[in-house]
HTML snippet that shows the backbone in 3Dmol.js (N, CA, C, O; Angstrom):
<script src="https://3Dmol.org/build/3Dmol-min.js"></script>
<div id="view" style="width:600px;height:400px;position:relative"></div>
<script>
const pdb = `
ATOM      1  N   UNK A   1       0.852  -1.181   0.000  1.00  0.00           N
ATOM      2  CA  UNK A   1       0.000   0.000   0.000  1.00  0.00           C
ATOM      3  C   UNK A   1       0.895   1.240   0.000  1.00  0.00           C
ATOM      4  O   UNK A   1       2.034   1.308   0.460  1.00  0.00           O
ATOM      5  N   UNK A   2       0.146   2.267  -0.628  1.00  0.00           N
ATOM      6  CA  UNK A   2       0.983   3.644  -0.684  1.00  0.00           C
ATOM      7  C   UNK A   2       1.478   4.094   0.494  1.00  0.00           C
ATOM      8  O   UNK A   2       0.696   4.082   1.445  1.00  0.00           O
ATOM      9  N   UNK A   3       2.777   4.558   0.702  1.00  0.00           N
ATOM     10  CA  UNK A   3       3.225   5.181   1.769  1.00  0.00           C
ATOM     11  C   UNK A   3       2.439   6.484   2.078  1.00  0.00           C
ATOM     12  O   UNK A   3       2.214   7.226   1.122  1.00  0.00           O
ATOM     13  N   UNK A   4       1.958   6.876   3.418  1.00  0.00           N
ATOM     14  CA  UNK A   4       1.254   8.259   3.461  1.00  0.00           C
ATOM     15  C   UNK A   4      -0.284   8.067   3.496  1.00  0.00           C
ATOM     16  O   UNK A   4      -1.046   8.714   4.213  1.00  0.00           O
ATOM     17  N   UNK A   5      -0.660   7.022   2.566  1.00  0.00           N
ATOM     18  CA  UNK A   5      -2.286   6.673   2.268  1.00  0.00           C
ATOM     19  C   UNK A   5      -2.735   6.047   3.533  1.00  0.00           C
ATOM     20  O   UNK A   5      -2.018   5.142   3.961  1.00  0.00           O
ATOM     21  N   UNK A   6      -3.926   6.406   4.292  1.00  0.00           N
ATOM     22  CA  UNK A   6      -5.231   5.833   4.930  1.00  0.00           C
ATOM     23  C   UNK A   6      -6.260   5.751   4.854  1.00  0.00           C
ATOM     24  O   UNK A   6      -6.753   6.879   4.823  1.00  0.00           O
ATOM     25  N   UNK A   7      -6.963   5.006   4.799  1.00  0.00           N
ATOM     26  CA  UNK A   7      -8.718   4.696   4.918  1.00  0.00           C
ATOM     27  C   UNK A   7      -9.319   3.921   5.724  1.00  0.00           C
ATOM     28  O   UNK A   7      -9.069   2.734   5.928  1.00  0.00           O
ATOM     29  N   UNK A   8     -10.484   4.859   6.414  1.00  0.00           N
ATOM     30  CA  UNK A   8     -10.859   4.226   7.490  1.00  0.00           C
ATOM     31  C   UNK A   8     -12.974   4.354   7.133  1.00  0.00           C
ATOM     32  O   UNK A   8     -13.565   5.316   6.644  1.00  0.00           O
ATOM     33  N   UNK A   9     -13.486   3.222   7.535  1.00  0.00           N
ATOM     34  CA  UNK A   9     -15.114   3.857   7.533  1.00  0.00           C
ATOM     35  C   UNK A   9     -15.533   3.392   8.847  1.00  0.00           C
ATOM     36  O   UNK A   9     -15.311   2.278   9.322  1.00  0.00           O
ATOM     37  N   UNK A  10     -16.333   4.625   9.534  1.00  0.00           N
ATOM     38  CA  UNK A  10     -16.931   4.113  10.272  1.00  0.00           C
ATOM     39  C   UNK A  10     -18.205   3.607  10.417  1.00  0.00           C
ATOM     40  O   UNK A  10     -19.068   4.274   9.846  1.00  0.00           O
ATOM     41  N   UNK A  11     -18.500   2.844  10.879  1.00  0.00           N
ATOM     42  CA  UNK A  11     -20.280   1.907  11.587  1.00  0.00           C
ATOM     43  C   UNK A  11     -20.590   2.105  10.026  1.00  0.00           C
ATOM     44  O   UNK A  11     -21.537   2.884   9.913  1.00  0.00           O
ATOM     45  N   UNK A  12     -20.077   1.629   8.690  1.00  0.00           N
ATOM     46  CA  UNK A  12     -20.343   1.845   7.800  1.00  0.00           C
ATOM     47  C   UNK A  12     -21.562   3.422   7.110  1.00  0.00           C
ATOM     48  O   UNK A  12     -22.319   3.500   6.143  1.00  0.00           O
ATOM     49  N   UNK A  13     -21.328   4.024   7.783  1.00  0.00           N
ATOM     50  CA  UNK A  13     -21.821   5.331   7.416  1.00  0.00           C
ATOM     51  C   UNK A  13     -21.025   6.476   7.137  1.00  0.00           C
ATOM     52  O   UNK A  13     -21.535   7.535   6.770  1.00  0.00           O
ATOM     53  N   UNK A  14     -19.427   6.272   7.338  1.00  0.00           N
ATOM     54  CA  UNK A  14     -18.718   7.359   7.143  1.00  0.00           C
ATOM     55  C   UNK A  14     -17.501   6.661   6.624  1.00  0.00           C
ATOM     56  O   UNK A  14     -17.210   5.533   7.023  1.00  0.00           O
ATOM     57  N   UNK A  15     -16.755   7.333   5.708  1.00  0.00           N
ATOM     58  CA  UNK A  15     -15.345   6.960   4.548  1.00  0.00           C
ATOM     59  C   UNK A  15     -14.329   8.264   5.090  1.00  0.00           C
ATOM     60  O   UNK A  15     -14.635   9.436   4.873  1.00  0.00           O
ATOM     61  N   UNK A  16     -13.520   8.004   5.566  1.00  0.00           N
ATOM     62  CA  UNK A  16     -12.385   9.400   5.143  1.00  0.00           C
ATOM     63  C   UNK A  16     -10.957   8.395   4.767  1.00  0.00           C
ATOM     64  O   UNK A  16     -10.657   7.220   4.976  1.00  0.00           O
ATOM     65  N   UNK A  17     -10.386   9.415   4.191  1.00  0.00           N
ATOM     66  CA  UNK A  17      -9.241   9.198   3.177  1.00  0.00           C
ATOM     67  C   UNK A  17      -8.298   9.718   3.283  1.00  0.00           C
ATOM     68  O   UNK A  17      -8.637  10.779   3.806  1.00  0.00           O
ATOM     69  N   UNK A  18      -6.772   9.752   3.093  1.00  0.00           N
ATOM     70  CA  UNK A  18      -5.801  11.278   3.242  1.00  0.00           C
ATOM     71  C   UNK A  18      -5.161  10.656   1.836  1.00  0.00           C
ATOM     72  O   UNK A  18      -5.561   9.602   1.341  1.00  0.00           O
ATOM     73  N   UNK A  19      -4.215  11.390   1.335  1.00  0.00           N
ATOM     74  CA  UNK A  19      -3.684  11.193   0.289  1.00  0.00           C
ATOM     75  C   UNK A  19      -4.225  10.605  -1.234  1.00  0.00           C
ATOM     76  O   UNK A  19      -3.756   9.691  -1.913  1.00  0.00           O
ATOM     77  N   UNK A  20      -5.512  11.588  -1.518  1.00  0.00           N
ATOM     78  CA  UNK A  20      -6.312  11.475  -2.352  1.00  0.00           C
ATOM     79  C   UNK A  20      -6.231  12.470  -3.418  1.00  0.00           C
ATOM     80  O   UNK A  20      -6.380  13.675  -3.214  1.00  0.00           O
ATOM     81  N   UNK A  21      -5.936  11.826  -4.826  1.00  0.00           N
ATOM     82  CA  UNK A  21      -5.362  12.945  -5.779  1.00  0.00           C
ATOM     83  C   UNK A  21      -6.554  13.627  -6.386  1.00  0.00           C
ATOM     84  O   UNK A  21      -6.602  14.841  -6.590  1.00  0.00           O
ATOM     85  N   UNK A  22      -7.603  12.692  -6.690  1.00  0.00           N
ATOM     86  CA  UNK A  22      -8.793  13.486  -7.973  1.00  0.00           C
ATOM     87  C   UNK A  22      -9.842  12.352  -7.216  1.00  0.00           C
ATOM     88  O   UNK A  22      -9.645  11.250  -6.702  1.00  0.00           O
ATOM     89  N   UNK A  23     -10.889  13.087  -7.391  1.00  0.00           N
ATOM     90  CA  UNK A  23     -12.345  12.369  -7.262  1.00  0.00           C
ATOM     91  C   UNK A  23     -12.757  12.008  -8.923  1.00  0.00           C
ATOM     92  O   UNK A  23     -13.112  12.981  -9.589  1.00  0.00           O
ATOM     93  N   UNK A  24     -12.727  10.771  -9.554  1.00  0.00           N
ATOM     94  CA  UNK A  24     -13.086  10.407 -10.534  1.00  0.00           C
ATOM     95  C   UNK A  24     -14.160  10.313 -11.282  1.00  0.00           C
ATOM     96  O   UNK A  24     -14.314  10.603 -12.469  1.00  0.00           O
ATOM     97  N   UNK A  25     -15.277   9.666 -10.105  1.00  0.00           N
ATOM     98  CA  UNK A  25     -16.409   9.287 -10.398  1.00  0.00           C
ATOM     99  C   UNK A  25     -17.477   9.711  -9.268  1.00  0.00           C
ATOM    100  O   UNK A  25     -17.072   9.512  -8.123  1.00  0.00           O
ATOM    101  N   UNK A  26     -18.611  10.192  -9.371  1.00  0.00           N
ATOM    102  CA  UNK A  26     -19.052   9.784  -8.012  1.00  0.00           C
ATOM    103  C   UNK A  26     -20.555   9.870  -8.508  1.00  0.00           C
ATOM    104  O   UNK A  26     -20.877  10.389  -9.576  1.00  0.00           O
ATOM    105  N   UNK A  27     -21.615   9.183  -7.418  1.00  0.00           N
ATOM    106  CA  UNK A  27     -23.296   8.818  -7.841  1.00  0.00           C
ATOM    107  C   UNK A  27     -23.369   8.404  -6.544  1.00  0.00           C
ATOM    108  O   UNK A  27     -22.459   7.987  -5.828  1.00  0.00           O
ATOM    109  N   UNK A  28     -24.677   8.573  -6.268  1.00  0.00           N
ATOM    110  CA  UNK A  28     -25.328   8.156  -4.501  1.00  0.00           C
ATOM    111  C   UNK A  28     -25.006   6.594  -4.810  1.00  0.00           C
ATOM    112  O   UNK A  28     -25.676   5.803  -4.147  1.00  0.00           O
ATOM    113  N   UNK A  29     -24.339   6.198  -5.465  1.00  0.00           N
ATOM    114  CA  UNK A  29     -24.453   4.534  -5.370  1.00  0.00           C
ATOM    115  C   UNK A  29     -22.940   3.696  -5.501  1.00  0.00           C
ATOM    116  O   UNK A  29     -22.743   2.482  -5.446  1.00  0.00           O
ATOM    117  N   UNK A  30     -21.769   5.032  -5.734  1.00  0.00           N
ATOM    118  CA  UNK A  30     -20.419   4.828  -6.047  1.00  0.00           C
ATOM    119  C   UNK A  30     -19.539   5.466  -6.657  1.00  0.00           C
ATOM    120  O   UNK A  30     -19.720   6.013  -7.745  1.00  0.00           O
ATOM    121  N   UNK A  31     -17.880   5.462  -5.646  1.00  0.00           N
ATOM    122  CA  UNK A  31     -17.681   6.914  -5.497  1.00  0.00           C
ATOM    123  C   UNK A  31     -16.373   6.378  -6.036  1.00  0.00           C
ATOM    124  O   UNK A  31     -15.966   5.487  -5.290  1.00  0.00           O
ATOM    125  N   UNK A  32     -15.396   6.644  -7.278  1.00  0.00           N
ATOM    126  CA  UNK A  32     -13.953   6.287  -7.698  1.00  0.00           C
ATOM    127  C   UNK A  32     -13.094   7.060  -7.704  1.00  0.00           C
ATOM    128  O   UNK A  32     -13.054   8.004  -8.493  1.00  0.00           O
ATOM    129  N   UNK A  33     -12.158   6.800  -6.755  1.00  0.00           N
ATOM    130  CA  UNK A  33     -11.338   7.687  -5.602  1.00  0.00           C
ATOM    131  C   UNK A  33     -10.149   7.681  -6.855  1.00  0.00           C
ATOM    132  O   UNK A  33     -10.432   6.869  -7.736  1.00  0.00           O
ATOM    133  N   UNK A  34      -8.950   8.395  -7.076  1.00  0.00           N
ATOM    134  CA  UNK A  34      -7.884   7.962  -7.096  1.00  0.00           C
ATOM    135  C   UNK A  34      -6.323   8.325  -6.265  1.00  0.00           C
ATOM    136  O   UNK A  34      -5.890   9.460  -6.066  1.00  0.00           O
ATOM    137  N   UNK A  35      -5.847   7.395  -5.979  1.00  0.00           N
ATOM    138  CA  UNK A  35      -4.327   7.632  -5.480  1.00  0.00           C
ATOM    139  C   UNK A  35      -3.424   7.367  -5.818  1.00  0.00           C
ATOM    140  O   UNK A  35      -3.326   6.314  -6.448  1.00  0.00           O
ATOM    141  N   UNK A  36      -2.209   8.230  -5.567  1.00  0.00           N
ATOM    142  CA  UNK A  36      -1.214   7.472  -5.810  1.00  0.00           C
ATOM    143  C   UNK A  36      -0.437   5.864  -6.681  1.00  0.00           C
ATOM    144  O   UNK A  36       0.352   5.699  -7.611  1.00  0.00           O
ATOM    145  N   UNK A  37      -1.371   4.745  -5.538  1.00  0.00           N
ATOM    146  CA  UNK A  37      -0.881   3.809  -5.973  1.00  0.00           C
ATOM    147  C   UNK A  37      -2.435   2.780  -6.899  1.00  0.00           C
ATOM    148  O   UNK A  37      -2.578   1.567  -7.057  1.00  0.00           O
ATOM    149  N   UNK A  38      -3.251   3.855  -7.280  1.00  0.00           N
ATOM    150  CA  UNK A  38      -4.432   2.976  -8.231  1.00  0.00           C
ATOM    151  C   UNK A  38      -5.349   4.315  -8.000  1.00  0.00           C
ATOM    152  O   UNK A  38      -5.193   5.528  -7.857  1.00  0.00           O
ATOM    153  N   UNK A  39      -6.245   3.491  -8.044  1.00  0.00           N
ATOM    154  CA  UNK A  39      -7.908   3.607  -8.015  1.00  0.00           C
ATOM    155  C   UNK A  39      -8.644   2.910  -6.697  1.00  0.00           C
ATOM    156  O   UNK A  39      -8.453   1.703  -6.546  1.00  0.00           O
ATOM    157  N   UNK A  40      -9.510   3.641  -5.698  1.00  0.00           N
ATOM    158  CA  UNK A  40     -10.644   3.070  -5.006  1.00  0.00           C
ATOM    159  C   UNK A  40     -11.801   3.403  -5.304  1.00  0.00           C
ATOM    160  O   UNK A  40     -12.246   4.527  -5.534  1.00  0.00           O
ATOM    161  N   UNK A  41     -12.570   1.892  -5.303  1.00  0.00           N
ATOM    162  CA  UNK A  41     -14.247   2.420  -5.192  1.00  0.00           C
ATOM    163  C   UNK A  41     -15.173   1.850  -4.594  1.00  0.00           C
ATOM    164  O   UNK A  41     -15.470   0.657  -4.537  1.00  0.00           O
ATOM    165  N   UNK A  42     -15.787   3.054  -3.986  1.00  0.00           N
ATOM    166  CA  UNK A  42     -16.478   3.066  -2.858  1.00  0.00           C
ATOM    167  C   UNK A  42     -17.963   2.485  -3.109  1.00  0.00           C
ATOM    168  O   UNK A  42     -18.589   3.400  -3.643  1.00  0.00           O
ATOM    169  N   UNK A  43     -18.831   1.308  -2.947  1.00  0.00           N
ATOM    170  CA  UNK A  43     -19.781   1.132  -3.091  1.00  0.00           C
ATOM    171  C   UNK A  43     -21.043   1.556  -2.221  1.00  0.00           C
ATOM    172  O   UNK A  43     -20.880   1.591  -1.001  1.00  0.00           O
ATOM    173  N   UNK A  44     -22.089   1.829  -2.662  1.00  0.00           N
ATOM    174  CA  UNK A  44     -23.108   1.932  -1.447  1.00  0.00           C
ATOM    175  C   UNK A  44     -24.339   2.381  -1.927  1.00  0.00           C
ATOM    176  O   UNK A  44     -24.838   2.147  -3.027  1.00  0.00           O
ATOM    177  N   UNK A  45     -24.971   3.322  -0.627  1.00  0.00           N
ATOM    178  CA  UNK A  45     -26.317   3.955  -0.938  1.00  0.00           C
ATOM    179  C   UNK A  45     -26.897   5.105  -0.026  1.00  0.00           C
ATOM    180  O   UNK A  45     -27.343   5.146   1.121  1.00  0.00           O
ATOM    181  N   UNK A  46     -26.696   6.020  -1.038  1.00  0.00           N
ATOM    182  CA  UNK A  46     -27.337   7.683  -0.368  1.00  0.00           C
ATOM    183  C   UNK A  46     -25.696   7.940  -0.197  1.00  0.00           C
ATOM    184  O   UNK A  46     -25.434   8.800   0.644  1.00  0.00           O
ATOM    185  N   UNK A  47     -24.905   7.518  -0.657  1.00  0.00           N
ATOM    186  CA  UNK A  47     -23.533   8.309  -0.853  1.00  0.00           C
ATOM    187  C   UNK A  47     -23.577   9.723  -1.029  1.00  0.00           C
ATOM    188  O   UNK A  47     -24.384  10.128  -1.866  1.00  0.00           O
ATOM    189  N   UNK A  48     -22.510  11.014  -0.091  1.00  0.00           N
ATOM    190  CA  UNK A  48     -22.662  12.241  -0.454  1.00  0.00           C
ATOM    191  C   UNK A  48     -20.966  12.483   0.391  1.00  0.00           C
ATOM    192  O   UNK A  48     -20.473  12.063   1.438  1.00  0.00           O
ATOM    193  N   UNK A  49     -20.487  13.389  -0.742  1.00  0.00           N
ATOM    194  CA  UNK A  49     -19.505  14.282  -0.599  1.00  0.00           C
ATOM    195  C   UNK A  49     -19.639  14.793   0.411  1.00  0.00           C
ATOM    196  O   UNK A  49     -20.460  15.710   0.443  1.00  0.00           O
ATOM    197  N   UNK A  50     -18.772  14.376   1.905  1.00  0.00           N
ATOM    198  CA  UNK A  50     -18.810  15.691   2.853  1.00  0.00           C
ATOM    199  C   UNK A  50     -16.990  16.469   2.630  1.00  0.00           C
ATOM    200  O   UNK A  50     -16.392  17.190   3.428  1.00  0.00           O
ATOM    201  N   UNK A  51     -16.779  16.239   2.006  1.00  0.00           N
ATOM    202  CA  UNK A  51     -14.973  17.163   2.009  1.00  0.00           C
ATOM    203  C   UNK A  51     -14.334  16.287   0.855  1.00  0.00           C
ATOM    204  O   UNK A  51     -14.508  15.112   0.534  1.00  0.00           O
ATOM    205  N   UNK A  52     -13.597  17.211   0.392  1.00  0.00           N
ATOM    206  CA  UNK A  52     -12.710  16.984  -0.779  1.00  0.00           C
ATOM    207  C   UNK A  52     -11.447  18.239  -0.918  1.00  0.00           C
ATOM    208  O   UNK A  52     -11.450  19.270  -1.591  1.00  0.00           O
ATOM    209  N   UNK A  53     -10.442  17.693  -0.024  1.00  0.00           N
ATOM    210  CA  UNK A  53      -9.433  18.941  -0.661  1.00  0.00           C
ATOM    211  C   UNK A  53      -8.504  18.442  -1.310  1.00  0.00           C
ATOM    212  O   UNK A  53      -7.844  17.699  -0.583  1.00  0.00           O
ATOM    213  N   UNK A  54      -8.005  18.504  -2.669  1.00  0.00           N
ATOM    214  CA  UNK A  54      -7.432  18.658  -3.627  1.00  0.00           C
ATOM    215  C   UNK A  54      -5.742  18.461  -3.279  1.00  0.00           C
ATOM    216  O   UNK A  54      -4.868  17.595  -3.307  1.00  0.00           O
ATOM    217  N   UNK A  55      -5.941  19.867  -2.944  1.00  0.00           N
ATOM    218  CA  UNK A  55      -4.489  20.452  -2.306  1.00  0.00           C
ATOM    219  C   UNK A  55      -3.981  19.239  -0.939  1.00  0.00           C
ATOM    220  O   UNK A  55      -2.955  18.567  -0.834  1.00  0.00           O
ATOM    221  N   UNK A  56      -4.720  19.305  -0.390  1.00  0.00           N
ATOM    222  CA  UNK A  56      -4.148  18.487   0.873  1.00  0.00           C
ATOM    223  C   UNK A  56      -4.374  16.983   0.888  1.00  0.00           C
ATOM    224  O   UNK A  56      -3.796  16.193   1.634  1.00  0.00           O
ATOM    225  N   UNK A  57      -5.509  16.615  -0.254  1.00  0.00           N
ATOM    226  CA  UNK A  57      -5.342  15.024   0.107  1.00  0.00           C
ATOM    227  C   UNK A  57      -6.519  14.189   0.644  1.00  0.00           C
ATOM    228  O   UNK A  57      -6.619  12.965   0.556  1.00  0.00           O
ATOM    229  N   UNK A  58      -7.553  15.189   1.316  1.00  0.00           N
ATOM    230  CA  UNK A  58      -8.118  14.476   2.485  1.00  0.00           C
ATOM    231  C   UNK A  58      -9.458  14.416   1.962  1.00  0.00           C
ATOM    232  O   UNK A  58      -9.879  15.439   1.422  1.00  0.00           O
ATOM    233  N   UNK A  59     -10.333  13.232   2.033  1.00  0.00           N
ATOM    234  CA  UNK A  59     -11.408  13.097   1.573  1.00  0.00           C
ATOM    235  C   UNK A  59     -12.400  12.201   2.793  1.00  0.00           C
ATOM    236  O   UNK A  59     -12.050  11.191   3.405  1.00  0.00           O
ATOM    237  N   UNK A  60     -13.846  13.012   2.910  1.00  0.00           N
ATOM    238  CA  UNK A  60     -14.620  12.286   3.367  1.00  0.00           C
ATOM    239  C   UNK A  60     -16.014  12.378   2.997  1.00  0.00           C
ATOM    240  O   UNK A  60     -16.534  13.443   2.663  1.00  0.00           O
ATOM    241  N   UNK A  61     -16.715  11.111   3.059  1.00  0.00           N
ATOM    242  CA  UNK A  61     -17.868  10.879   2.107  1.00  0.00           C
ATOM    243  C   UNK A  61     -18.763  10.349   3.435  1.00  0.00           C
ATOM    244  O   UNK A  61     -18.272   9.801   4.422  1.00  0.00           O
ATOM    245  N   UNK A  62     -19.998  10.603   3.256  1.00  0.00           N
ATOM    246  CA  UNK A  62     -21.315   9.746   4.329  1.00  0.00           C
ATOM    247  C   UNK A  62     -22.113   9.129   3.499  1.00  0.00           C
ATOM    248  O   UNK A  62     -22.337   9.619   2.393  1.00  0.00           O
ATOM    249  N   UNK A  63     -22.648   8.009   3.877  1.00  0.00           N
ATOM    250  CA  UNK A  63     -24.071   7.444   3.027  1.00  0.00           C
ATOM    251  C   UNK A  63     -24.162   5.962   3.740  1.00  0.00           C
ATOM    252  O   UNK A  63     -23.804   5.979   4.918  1.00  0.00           O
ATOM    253  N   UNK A  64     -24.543   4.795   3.273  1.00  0.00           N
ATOM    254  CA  UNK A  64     -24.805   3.248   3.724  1.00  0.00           C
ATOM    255  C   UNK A  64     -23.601   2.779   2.551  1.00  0.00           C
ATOM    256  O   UNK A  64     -23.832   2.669   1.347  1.00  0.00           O
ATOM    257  N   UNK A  65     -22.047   2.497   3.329  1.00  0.00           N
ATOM    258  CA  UNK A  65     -21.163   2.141   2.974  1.00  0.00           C
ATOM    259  C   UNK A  65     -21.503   0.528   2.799  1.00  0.00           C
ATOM    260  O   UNK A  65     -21.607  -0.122   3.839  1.00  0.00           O
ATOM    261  N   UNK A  66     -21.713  -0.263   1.307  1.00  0.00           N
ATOM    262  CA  UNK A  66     -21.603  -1.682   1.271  1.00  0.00           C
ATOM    263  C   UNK A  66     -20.183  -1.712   1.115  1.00  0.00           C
ATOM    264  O   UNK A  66     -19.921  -2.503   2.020  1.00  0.00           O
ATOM    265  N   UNK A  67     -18.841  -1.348   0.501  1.00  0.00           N
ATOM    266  CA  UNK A  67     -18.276  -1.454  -0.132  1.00  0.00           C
ATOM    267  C   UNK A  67     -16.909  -1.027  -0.668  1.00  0.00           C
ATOM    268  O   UNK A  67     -16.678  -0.384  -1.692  1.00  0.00           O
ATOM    269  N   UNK A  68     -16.141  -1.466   0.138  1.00  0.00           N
ATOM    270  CA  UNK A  68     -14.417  -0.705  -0.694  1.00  0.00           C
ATOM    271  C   UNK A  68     -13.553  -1.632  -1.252  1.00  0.00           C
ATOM    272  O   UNK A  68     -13.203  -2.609  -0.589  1.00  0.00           O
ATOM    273  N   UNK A  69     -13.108  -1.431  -2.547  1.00  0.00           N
ATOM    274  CA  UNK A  69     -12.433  -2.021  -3.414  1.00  0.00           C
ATOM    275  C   UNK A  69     -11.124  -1.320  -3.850  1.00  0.00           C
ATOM    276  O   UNK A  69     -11.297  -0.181  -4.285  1.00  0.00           O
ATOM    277  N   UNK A  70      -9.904  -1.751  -3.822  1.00  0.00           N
ATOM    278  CA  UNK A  70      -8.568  -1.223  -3.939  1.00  0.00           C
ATOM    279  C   UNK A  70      -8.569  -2.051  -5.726  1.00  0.00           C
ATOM    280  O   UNK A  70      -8.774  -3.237  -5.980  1.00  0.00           O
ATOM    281  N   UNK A  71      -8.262  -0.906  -6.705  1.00  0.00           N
ATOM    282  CA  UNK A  71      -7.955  -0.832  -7.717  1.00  0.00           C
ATOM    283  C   UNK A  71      -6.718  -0.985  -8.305  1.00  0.00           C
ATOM    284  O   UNK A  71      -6.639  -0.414  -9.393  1.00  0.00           O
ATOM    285  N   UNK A  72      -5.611  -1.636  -7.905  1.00  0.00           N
ATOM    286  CA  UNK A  72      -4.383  -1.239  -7.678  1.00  0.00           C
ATOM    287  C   UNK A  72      -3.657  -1.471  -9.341  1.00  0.00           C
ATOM    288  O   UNK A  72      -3.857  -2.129 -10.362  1.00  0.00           O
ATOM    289  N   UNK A  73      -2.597  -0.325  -8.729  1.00  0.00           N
ATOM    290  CA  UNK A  73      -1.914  -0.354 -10.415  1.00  0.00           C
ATOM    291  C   UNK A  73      -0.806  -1.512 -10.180  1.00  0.00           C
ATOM    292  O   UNK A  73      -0.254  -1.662  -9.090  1.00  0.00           O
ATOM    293  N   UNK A  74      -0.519  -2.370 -11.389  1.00  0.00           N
ATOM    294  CA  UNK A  74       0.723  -3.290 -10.958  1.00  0.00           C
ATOM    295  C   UNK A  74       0.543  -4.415 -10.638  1.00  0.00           C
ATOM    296  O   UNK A  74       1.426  -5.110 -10.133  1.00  0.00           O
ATOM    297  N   UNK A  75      -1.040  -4.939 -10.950  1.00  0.00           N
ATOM    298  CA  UNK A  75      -1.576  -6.103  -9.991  1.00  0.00           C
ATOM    299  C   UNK A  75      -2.836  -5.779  -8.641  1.00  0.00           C
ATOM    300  O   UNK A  75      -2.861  -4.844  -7.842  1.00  0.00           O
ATOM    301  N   UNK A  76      -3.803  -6.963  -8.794  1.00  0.00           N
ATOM    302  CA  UNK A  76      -4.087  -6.943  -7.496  1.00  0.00           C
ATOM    303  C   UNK A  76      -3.885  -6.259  -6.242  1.00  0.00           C
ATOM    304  O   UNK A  76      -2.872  -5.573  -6.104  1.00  0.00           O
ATOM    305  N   UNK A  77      -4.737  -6.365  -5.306  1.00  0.00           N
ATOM    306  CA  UNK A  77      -3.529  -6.082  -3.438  1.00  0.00           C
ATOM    307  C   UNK A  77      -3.518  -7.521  -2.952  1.00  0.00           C
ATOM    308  O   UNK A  77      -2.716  -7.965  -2.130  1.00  0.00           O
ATOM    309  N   UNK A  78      -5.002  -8.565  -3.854  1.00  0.00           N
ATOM    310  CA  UNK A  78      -4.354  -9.970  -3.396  1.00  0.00           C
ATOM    311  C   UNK A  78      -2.808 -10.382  -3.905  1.00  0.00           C
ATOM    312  O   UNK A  78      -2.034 -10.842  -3.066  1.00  0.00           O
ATOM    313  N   UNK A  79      -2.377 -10.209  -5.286  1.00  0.00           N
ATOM    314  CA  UNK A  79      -1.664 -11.015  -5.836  1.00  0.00           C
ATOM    315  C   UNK A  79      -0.292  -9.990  -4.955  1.00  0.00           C
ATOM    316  O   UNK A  79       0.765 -10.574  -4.716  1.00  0.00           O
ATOM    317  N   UNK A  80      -0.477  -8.230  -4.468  1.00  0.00           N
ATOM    318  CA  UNK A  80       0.590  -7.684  -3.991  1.00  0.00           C
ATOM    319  C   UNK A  80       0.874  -8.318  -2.494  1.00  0.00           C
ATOM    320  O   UNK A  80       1.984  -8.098  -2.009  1.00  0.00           O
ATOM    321  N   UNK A  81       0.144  -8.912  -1.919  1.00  0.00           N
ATOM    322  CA  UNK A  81      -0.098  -8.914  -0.199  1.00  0.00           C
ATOM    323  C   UNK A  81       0.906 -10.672  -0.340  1.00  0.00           C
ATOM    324  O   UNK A  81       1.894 -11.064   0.281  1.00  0.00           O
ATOM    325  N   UNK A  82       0.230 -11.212  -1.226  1.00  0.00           N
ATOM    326  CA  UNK A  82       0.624 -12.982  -1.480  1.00  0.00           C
ATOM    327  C   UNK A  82       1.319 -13.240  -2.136  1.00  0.00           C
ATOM    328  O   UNK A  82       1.129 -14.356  -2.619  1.00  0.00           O
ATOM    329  N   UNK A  83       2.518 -12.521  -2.616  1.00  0.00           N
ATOM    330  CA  UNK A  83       3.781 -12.687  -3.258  1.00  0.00           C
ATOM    331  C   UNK A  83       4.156 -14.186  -2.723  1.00  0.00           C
ATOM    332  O   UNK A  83       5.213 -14.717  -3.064  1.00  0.00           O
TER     333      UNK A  83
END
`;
const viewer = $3Dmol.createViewer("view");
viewer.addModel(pdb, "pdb");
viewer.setStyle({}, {cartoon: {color: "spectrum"}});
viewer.zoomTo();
viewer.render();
</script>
């Protein structure tokens, strides 16, 4: 995983992020993050933008979190984790 990068959700109703370059995609139903080392996307329902700064990195989203998926460039994070 990227050096610097975290993600945490809580009680599945809340996503925050740090080291977040561009918001890609986003719909109350799924949100495609990108970083550094890929792409994340966020699955769910009633998804909404609460913060997005650019400059600094830091992203946080609210809604009924089903769902986070690491996009990774280079492979998997299974095939990176199970070398």
């Amino acid at each position: 995983m990227e050096e610097g990068h975290n993600l945490s959700v809580e009680q599945c109703k809340r996503i925050m992020a740090t080291a977040i370059t561009e918001v890609d995609a986003f719909s109350d139903k799924q949100i495609v993050l990108s970083y550094q080392g890929g792409k994340i996307a966020v699955s769910g329902s009633g998804m909404k933008i609460v913060n997005f700064s650019k400059t600094g990195g830091s992203f946080c989203a609210t809604g009924n979190i089903s769902g986070v998926k690491y996009l990774q460039k280079g492979g998997s994070l299974k095939q990176r984790l199970f070398k």
